[in-house]
C-alpha positions in Angstrom: 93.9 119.1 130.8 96.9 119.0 128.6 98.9 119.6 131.9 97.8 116.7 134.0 98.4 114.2 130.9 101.7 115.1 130.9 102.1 114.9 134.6 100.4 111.6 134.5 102.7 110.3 131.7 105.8 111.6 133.5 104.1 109.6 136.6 104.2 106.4 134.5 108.0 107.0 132.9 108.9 107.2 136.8 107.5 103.7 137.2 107.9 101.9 134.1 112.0 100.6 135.5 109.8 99.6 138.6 107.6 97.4 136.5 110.2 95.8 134.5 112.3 95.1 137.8 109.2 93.5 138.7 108.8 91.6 136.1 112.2 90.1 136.5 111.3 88.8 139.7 108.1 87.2 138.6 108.9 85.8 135.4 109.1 81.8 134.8 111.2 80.0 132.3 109.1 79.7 129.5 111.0 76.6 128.8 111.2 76.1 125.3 112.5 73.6 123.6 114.4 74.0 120.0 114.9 72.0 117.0 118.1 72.8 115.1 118.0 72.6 111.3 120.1 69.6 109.5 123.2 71.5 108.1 122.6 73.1 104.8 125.0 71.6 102.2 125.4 73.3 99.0 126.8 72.2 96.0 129.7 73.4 94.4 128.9 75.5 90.5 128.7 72.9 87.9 131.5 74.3 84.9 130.2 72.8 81.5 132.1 69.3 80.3 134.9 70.2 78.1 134.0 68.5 74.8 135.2 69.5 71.6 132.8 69.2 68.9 133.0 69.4 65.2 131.6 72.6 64.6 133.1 74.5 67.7 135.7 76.9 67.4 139.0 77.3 69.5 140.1 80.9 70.8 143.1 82.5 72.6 144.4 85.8 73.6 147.3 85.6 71.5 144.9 83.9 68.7 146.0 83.9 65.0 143.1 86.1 63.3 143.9 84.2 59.9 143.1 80.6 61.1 140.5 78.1 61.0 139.6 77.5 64.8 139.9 74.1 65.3 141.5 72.8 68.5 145.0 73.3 67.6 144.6 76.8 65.6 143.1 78.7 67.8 141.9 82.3 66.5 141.2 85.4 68.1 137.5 86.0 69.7 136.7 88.8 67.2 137.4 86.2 64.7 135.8 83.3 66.1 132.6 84.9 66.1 132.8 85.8 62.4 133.8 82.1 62.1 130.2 80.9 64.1 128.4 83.2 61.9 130.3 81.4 58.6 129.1 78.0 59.9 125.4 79.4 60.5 125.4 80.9 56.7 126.6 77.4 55.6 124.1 75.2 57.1 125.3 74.5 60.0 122.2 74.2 62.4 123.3 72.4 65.4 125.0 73.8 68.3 128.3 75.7 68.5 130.8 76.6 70.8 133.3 78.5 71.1 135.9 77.3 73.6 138.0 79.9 75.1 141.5 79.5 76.3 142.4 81.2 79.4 144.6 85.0 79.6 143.4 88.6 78.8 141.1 89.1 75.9 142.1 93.0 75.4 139.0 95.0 74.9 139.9 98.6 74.2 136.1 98.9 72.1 133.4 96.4 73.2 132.6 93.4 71.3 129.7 94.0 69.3 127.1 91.6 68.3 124.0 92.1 66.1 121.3 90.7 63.3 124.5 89.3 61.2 126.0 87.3 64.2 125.2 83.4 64.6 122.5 82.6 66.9 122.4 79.8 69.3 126.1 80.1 70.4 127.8 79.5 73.6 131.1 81.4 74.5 133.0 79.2 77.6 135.9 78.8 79.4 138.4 75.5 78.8 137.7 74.6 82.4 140.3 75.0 84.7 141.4 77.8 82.9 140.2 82.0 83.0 139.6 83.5 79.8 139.5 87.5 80.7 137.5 89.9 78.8 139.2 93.4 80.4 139.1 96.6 79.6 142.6 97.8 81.0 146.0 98.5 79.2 149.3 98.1 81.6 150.5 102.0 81.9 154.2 102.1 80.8 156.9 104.9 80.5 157.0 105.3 84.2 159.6 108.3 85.0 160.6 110.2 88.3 158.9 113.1 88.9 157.5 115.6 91.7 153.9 116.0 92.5 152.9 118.4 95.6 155.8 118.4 97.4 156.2 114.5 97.1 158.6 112.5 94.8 156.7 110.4 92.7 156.2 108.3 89.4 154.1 109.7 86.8 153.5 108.0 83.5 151.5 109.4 80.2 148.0 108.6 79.9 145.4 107.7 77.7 141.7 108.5 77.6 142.1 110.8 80.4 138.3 111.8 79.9 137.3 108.2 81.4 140.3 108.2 83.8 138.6 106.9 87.2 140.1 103.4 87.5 143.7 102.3 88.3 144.7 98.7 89.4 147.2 96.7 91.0 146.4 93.3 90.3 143.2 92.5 91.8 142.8 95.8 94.0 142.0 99.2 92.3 143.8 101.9 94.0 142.6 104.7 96.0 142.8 108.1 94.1 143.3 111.3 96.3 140.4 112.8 98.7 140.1 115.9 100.1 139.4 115.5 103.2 141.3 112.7 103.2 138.6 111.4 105.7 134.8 112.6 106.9 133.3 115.7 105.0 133.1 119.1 104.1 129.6 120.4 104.8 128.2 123.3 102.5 127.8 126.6 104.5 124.3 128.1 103.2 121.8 127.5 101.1 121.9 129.9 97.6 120.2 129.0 94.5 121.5 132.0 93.0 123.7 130.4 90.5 121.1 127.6 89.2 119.8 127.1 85.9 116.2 127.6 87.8 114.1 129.8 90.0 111.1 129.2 92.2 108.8 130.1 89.0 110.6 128.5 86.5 112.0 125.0 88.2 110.4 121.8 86.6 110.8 119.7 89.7 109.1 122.7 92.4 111.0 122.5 95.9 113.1 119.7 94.3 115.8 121.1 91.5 117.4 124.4 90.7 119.8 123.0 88.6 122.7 124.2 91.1 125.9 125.3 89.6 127.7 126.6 93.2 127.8 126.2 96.7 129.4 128.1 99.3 132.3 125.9 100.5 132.8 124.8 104.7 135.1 126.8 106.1 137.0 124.1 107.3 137.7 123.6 103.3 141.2 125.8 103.4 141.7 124.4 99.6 139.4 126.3 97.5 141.3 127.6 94.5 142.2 124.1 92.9 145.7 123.5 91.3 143.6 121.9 87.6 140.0 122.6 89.2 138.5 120.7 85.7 140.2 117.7 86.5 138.7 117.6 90.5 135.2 115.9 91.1 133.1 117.3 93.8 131.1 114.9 95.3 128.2 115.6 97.1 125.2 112.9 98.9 122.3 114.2 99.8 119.1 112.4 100.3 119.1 109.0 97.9 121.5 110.0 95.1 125.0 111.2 95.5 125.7 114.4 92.8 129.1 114.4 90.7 130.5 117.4 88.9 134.2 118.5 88.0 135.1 122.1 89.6 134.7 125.2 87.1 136.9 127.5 89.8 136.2 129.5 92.6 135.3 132.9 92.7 136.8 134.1 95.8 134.8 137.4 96.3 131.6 135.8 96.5 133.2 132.8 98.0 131.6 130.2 96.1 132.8 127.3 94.5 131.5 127.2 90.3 130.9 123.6 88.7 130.7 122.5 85.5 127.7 119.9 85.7 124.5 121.3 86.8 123.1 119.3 89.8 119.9 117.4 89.6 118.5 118.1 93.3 118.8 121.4 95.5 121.9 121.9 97.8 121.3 123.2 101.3 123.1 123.6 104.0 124.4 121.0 105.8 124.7 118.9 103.2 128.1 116.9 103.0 130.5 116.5 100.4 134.4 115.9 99.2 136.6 116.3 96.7 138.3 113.2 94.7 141.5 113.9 92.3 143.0 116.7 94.0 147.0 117.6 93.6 147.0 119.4 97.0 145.8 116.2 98.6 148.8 113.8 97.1 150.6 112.7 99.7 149.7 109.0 100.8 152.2 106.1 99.6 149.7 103.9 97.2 147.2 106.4 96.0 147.0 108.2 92.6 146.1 111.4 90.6 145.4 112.5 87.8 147.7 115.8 86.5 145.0 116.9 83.9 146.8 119.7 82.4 150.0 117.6 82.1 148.4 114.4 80.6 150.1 112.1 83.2 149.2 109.5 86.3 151.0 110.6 89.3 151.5 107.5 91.6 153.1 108.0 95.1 154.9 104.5 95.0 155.2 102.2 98.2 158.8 100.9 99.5 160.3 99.3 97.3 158.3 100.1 93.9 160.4 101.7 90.9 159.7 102.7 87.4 161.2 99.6 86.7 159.4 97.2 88.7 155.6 99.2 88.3 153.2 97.2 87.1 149.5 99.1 87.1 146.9 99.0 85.1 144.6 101.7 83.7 140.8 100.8 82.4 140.4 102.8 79.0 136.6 101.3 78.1 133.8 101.1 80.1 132.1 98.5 77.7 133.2 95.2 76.7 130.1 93.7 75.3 127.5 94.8 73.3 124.2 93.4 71.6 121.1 94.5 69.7 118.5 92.3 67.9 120.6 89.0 68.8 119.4 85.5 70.2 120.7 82.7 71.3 123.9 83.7 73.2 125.5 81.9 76.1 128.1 83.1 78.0 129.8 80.4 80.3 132.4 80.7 82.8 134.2 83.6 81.6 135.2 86.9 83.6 134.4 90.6 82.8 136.8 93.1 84.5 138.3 96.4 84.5 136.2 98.9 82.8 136.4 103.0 84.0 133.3 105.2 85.2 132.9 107.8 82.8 130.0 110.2 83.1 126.8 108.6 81.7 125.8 109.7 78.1 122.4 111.3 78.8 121.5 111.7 75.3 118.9 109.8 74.0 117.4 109.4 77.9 113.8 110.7 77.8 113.7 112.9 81.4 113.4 116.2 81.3 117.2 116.1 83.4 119.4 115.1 80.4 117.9 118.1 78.2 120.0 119.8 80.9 122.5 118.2 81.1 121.7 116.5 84.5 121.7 112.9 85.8 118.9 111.0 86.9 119.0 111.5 90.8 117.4 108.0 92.0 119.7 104.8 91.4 122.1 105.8 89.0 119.5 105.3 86.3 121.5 107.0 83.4 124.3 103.9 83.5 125.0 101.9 81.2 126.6 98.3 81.5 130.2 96.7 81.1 127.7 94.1 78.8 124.4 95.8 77.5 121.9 94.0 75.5 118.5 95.3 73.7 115.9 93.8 71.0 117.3 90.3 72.3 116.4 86.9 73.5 117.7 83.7 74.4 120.8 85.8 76.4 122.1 83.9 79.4 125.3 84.4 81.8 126.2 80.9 83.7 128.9 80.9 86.4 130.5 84.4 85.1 132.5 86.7 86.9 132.2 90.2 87.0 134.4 92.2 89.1 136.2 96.1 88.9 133.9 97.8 86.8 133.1 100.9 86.4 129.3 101.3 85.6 127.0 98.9 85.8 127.9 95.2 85.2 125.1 93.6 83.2 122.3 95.8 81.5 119.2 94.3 79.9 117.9 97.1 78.2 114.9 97.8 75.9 112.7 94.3 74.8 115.2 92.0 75.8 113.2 88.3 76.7 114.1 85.5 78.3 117.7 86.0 79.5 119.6 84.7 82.4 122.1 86.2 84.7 122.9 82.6 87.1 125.8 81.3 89.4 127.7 84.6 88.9 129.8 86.6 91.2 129.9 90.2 90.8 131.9 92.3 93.1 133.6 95.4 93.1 130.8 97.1 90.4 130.7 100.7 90.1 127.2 101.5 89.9 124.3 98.6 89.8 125.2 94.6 89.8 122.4 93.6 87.4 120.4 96.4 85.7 116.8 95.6 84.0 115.7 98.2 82.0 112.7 97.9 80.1 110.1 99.9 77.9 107.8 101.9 80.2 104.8 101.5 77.8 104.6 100.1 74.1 103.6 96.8 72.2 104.3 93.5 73.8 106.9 93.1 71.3 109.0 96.1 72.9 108.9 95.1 76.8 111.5 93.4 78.5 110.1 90.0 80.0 111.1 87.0 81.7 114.2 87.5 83.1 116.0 85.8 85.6 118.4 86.5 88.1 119.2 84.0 90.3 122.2 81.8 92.4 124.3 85.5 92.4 126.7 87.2 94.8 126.6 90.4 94.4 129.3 92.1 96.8 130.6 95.6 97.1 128.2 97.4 94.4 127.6 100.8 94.0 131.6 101.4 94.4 131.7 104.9 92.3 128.2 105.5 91.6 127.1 105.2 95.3 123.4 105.3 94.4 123.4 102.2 92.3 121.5 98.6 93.4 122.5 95.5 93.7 119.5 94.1 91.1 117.6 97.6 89.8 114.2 96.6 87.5 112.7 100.0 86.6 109.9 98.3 83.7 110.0 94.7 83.2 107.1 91.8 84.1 107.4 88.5 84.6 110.8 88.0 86.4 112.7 85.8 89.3 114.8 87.6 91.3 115.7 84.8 93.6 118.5 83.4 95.5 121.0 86.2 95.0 123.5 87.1 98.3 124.1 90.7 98.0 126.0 92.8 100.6 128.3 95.7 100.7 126.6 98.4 99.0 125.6 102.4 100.3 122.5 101.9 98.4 118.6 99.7 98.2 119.6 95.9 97.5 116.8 95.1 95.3 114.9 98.2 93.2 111.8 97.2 91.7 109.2 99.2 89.4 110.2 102.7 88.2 106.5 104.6 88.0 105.6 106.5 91.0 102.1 106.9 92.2 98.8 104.6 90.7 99.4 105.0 87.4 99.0 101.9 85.1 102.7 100.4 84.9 104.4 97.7 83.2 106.0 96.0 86.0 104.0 93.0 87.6 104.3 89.4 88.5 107.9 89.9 89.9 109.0 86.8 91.8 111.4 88.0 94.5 112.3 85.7 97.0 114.8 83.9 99.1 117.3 86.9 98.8 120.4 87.0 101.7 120.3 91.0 101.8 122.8 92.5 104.2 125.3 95.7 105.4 123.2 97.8 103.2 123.7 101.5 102.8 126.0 102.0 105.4 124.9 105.1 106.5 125.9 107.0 103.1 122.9 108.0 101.4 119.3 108.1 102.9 115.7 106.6 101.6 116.6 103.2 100.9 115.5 99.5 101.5 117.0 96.4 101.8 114.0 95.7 99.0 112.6 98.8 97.5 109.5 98.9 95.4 107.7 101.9 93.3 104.5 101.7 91.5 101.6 99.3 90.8 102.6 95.7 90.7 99.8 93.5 90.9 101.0 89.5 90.9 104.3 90.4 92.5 105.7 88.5 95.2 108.5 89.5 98.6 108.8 86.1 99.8 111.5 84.3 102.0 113.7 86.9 101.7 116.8 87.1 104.9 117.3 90.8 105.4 119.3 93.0 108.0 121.7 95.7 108.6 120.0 98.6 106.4 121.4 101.6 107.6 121.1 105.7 106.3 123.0 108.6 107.0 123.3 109.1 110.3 123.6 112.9 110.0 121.1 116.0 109.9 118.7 115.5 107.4 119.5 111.7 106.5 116.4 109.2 107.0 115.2 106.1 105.6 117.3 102.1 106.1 114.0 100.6 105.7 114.1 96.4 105.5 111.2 96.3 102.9 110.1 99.5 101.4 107.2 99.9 99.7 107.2 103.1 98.2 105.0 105.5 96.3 102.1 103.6 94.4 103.1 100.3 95.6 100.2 98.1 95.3 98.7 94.7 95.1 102.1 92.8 96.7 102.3 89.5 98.8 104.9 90.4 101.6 104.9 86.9 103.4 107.5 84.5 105.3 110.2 87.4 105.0 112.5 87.9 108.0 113.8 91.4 108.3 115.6 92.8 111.4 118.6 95.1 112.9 117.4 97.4 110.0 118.8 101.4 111.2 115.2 102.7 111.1 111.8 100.7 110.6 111.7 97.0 109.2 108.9 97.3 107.6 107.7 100.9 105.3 105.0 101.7 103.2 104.9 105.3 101.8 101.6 105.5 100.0 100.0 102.3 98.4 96.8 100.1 98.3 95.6 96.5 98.5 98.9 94.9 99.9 99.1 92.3 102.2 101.9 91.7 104.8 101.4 87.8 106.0 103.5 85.7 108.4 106.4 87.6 108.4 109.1 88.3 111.1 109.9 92.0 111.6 112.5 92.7 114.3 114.5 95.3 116.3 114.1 97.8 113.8 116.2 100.8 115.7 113.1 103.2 115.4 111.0 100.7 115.6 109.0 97.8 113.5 106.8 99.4 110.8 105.8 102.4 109.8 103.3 103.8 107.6 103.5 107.4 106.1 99.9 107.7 104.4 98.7 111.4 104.6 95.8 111.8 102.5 95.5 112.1 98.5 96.6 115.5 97.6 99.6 114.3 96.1 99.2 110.9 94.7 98.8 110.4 91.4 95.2 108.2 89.9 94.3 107.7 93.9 90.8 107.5 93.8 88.3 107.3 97.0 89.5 107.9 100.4 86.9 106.6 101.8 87.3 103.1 101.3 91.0 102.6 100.7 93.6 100.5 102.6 97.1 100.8 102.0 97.7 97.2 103.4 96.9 94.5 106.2 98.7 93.0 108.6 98.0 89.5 110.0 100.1 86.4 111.1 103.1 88.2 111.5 105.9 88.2 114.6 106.9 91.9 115.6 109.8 91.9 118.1 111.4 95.5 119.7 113.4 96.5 122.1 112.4 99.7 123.5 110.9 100.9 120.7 107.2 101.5 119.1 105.5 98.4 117.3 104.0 101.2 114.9 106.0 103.7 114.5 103.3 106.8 113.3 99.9 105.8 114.3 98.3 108.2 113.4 99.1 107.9 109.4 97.9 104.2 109.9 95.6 103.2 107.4 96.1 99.8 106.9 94.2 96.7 108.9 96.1 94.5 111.3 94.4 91.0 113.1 95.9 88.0 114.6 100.1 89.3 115.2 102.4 88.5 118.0 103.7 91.3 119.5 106.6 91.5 122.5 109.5 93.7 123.6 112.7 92.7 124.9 113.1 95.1 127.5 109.3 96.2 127.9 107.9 92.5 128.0 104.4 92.3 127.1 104.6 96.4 127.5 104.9 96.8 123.8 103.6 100.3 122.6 103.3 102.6 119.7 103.9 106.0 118.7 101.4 108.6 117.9 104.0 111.2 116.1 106.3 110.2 113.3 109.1 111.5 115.7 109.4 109.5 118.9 108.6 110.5 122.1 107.3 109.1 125.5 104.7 111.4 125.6 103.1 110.1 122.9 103.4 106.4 123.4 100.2 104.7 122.9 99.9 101.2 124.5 97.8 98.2 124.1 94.5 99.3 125.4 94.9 102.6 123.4 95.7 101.3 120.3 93.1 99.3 120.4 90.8 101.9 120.6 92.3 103.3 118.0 91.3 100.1 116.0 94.3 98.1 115.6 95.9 95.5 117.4 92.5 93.0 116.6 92.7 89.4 118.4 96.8 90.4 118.9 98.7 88.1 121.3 100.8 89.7 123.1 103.8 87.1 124.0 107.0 86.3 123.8 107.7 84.3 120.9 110.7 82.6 121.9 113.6 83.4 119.4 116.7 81.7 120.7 119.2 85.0 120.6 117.5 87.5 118.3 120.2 90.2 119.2 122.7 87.5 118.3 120.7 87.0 114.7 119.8 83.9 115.8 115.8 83.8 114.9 115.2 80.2 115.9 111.5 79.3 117.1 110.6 77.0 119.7 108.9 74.0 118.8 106.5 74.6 121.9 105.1 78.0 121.9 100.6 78.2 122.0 101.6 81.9 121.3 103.1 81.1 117.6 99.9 78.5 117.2 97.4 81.5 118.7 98.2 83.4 115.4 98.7 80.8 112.9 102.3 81.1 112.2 104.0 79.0 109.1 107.7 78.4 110.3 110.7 78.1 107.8 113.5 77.7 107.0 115.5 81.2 106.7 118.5 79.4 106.2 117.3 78.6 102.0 117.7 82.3 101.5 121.0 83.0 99.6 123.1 81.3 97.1 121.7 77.6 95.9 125.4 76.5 95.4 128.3 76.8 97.3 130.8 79.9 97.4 133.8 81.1 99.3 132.0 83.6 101.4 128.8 81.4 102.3 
C-alpha cells in the first residue's frame, strides 16, 4: 500500500507543471481595480521652545562649578543639578529647567541621581545646539611602533578591562578578526572539560558549563600571542557565547577559556576570534596589546601620530537613578560607552552563581542610562548612538516613564530594555511604560543576541510606532516566564511597529515579535513586518514574523502584515486561547504558519488536553509561493474558519505539509486537509495584492473573495515613526 501512494504521488508531481501550464492558458484577468493611499506626511520632532525662566539653570561643558547658573554663568551639569535640588529645598515648587549648552559633557563615572535630587526637572538642549553626554576620552601619546609584522601607531591605554570601543568621529572602528571573514567551526563535540556532567548539569541536555572546544582545523592560529586578551566568539542557537582564551593545550588539541559557557558546544557550531595580534594587518582596524598596555592602530594614508585623533570609551554608564521622579530628558544625546562583561552578581539564575551569562537576549546587560524605584522618567527626542550595552534600562518598579521621538542606533546589546520584578507587591512592578515614535537602527552591535525593545516582566505598556531594523536578533521581546505559569506581564499594547532586516541569518529562534509566557489583555496589532532571517547553516532554524513562544497565551494577533520572513510568518510553540484575526501572512520561505504543539509532557501548569486550543485562525489572507499553508499539520491544534488562501505559482493549488520537514510526499491538499478538520468555509482565491514579491501588499477595491471572509482593510502605511526622520 505504502508503495502505490508513492507511485501515485510521484504520478501527480509528473503532472502538477502540466496543470499550472494549463492554468496559464485558461486564466482571465481578474481585473481589479486599486485605490492608492493619499501620501503619508509626517511631521517633523517638535524641540521644546527655548525660554529662559527664573528658576532654570544654565550649563556648559566647560561650565564654572562655582557659579550661580543663570543665563550668562553657566555651571557644569554635576553642579546644576545640585543647584535644582537647592531651589527645591528652598521652596521652589514650580517647574525647573536646566538648559544645556551644546559640546561634550565628559562622563568618565555616570551621573547619579537619587532621593536627595530635585524632582520635577527637565534636562534640554538650547535648540539648535548638541549637548553630548559621552563616555570617551581622545587617546593621546601616539608613537611609532611595530605590531605583527606591520608598522603601526600604538598609544597607552586606560581601562583596558572595558576596552571594546574605539572611534573615529562618528564610526567605531573595526578591531581584528580571525578569520578575518566567515568562521571557524568546532571539530567534535567533548564535554570533558565542563563544570557539568550528564548527572550533575542543572539545565539536562542544555549546559555543561563548557570550558574547551576542539578548534577547526582550518584554525592554523591556535597558540595565541596574549591569549587573555583574545575573545572567542561563538553563536549557536539564540545567544552568541563570549569568553577570553585561557591557552591551548596542544597535546589534547583543545582550546582552554576563561568564562564558562552557558549552553553545550557541538560540533559544527561556528565561531571567531576578535582582538588577535596575528590577525593585525588591515589599514583602519585596531588591537589591543594586553600585555603591553597599548592600542595598536594600523593607520590609513596619510594618518600620523600627529594628526590621530581617536577616541576610546572608558564607562559604559553615563546615567544612573534609583528612587527618583519627575525627570525629563529633552533633546540631548548619549554616546560612546564600551561593552564590558555584564556584572552577574546580584542576578538571581542559577548561571551567574557560575559565573555564566544569561543565554536568551543578552539579559544580564545593563544600560548606558539605568533607572529603578522611579517614576515620572521620560526621554523626548534623545539620541542614543555607539554604545556599548544596552541604551535605556528600566529596571526594578520603575512607573510611568517614556522613551519618545528618539533615535538609537549603533547599541551594543538591546535599544530599550524593560526589566521588571517577576513577582512582588504592586509597589515593586514596573508599569506603564511607553515606548513609542523610535528608530531603533543597528542594535545588538556587540551583544548579538540583544532586541530592539526587550520587556521580560512589566504590565501595562505601549510599544507602538517604533521603526527598528538592522539587528541579528527578535525586534520586539515580550514576557520572560516560560510555560503557564502565572506571570506579571499583561495588557501589553504592541502595535503599528515597521520591523525589518532582522537577524540576518546570525543567530537562530527569533521573531520579528517574540512573545513568552501568559499574557492575557495583550495586543499584536498593525504591526509591518518582513525580512526575519536565521542562520542559514547546519543546525540554525527559526526567522519567525510573529512568534509566539512557550506559554503564550490569551493574545489578539489582528490586522498585522508579515511576509518575506526566512522561515514561517506566523509561529506558535506551545500556548492556549490566542486568536489570530484578519491578518495578512505572506511568502514565508517555508511556508505561512506553523504550529509546534506536541502534547503536555513538558509544559509547565498545562492542564487538560482534551479540551485545549492553542489558537484560532479566521479572517486572515495567507499567500505562498510554492510552499505549505501549514507548515506541520499534524502538530495542529488550533481552529481555523473563514481565511483566504492562494499560491502564486500553484494558484488555487495551495497545500500543506504533514511533516515538520517539507516534502512532496507529504503534501496534504485542500480536500485532505479538510478532512483533517481545518480549512472550514476557506476561500480559496486570489486576493489580488498589486506586487507582493515587490512588497507592494495593496488590495483591490473589487475582490467578493476579500468580502467572502470578512476582511477589515488598512492602512500598513501608519506603521513606523509618527514624525518625520531621515531614513523614513
Amino acid at each position: 500500500m505504502g508503495l502505490f501512494l508513492r507511485i501515485v504521488a510521484l504520478i501527480m508531481l509528473l503532472l502538477l507543471p502540466l496543470l499550472r501550464l494549463t492554468d496559464r492558458w485558461t486564466a482571465a484577468d481578474p481585473g481589479f481595480t486599486y485605490a492608492d493611499p493619499e501620501p503619508q506626511v509626517k511631521p517633523a520632532r517638535e524641540p521644546l521652545p527655548y525660554v529662559f525662566g527664573p528658576d532654570d539653570i544654565a550649563a556648559a561643558p566647560d561650565g564654572d562649578p562655582a557659579a550661580d547658573g543663570i543665563e550668562s554663568a553657566p555651571v557644569t551639569l554635576a553642579r546644576a543639578k545640585a543647584l535644582a535640588a537647592e531651589k527645591r529645598a528652598a521652596g521652589v515648587s514650580g517647574p525647573i529647567t536646566v538648559w544645556l549648552r551644546g559640546g561634550d559633557y565628559l562622563l568618565t563615572d555616570p551621573l547619579t541621581f537619587d532621593a536627595q535630587d530635585a524632582a520635577n526637572v527637565t534636562y534640554a538642549a538650547v535648540p539648535g545646539e548638541t549637548p553630548r553626554l559621552c563616555g570617551s576620552l581622545p587617546i593621546t601619546d601616539w608613537e611609532a611602533d611595530t605590531v605583527n609584522g606591520h608598522a603601526c601607531l600604538s598609544a597607552p591605554a586606560p581601562q583596558a578591562a572595558a576596552f571594546t570601543t574605539v572611534l573615529r568621529g562618528d564610526t567605531a572602528l573595526p578591531c581584528t578578526r580571525y578569520p578575518e571573514s566567515g568562521y571557524f567551526y568546532v571539530k567534535t563535540t567533548d564535554h570533558s572539560d565542563g563544570l557539568f556532567t550528564d548527572e550533575t548539569t542543572p539545565w539536562k541536555d542544555w549546559s555543561y558549563g563548557d570550558l574547551a572546544l576542539t578548534p577547526d582545523k582550518a584554525q592554523t592560529v591556535r597558540d595565541f600571542y596574549a591569549p587573555q586578551g583574545v575573545t572567542l566568539r561563538l553563536l549557536h542557537f539564540w545567544c552568541d557565547e563570549l569568553s577570553n582564551i585561557e591557552g591551548y593545550d596542544a597535546a589534547a588539541n583543545r582550546l582552554h577559556l576563561t568564562t564558562p559557557l552557558s549552553m553545550r558546544v557541538e560540533a559544527g557550531q561556528k565561531y571567531y576570534f576578535e582582538n588577535v595580534r596575528e590577525a593585525f594587518d588591515k589599514p583602519g582596524e585596531w588591537y589591543y596589546d594586553s600585555l603591553r598596555g597599548r592600542l595598536c592602530y594600523l593607520p590609513l594614508p596619510g594618518e600620523t601620530a600627529e594628526t590621530l585623533t581617536l577616541r576610546l570609551a572608558v564607562t559604559d554608564r553615563l546615567l544612573t537613578a534609583e528612587h527618583c521622579s519627575g525627570l525629563t530628558f529633552d533633546g540631548l544625546t548619549f554616546c560612546e560607552t564600551c561593552s564590558p562583561f555584564p556584572e552577574l552578581e546580584g542576578h538571581d539564575h542559577w548561571l551567574a552563581a557560575y559565573g555564566m551569562r544569561h543565554p536568551q537576549a543578552e539579559f544580564d546587560c545593563g544600560g548606558a542610562v539605568e533607572f529603578s524605584h522611579c517614576s515620572g522618567v521620560a526621554f523626548r527626542n534623545c539620541a542614543f548612538r555607539d554604545l556599548g550595552t544596552c541604551a535605556v534600562k528600566f529596571s526594578r518598579a520603575v512607573k510611568d516613564a517614556a522613551v519618545t521621538g528618539c533615535d538609537l542606533t549603533q547599541i551594543g546589546a538591546s535599544g530599550i530594555f524593560i526589566d521588571g520584578a517577576s513577582s512582588g507587591p504592586d509597589a515593586e512592578l514596573t508599569e506603564r511604560i511607553t515606548v513609542r515614535d523610535n528608530v531603533i537602527r543597528s542594535y545588538g552591535r556587540y551583544f548579538y543576541s540583544g532586541c530592539g525593545i526587550l520587556l521580560t516582566h512589566a504590565r501595562d505598556c505601549d510599544l507602538d510606532h517604533n521603526d527598528i531594523s538592522d539587528g541579528y536578533y527578535t525586534a520586539i521581546s515580550a514576557g520572560w516566564m516560560w510555560g503557564y505559569a502565572p506571570s506579571v506581564t499583561r495588557d501589553l499594547r504592541i502595535t503599528n511597529n515597521r520591523i525589518r532586516q532582522i537577524g540576518q541569518g546570525w543567530l537562530s529562534d527569533m521573531g520579528g515579535i517574540y512573545t513568552l509566557g501568559r499574557q492575557p489583555g495583550t495586543v499584536l496589532r498593525g504591526n509591518v513586518i518582513s525580512d526575519v532571517a536565521a542562520d542559514p547553516d547546519e543546525g540554525g532554524y527559526g526567522g519567525w514574523g510573529i512568534y509566539l513562544d512557550e506559554g503564550s497565551s490569551e493574545i489578539e494577533v489582528e490586522k498585522n502584515l508579515v511576509y518575506a520572513c526566512g522561515s514561517q510568518t506566523f509561529h506558535q510553540h506551545y500556548g492556549e486561547g490566542n486568536r489570530i484575526r484578519n491578518n495578512i501572512f505572506a511568502l514565508g520561505a517555508e511556508g505561512a504558519l506553523r504550529s509546534s504543539y506536541t502534547g503536555a509532557d513538558h509544559q509547565i501548569g498545562f492542564d487538560d488536553p482534551a479540551t485545549h486550543l492553542e489558537f484560532s485562525l479566521t479572517g486572515n489572507i495567507f499567500l505562498t509561493d510554492d510552499a505549505p499553508i501549514f507548515a506541520e499539520l499534524r502538530n495542529g491544534c488550533f481552529t481555523d474558519s473563514g481565511n483566504l488562501f492562494w499560491d502564486l505559482r500553484n494558484g488555487q493549488r495551495v497545500f500543506c505539509n504533514w511533516q515538520s520537514e517539507p516534502s512532496p510526499l507529504t503534501r496534504l491538499f485542500a480536500g485532505a486537509v479538510q478532512r483533517k478538520g481545518h480549512f472550514q468555509q476557506a476561500v480559496i482565491a486570489d486576493p489580488g495584492f498589486r506586487d507582493p514579491k515587490a512588497g507592494d501588499f495593496t488590495l483591490p477595491e473589487n475582490n467578493p473573495a476579500l468580502e467572502a471572509i470578512g476582511f477589515e482593510a488598512w492602512n500598513t502605511d501608519a506603521a513606523g515613526t509618527l514624525t518625520a526622520r531621515q531614513q523614513n
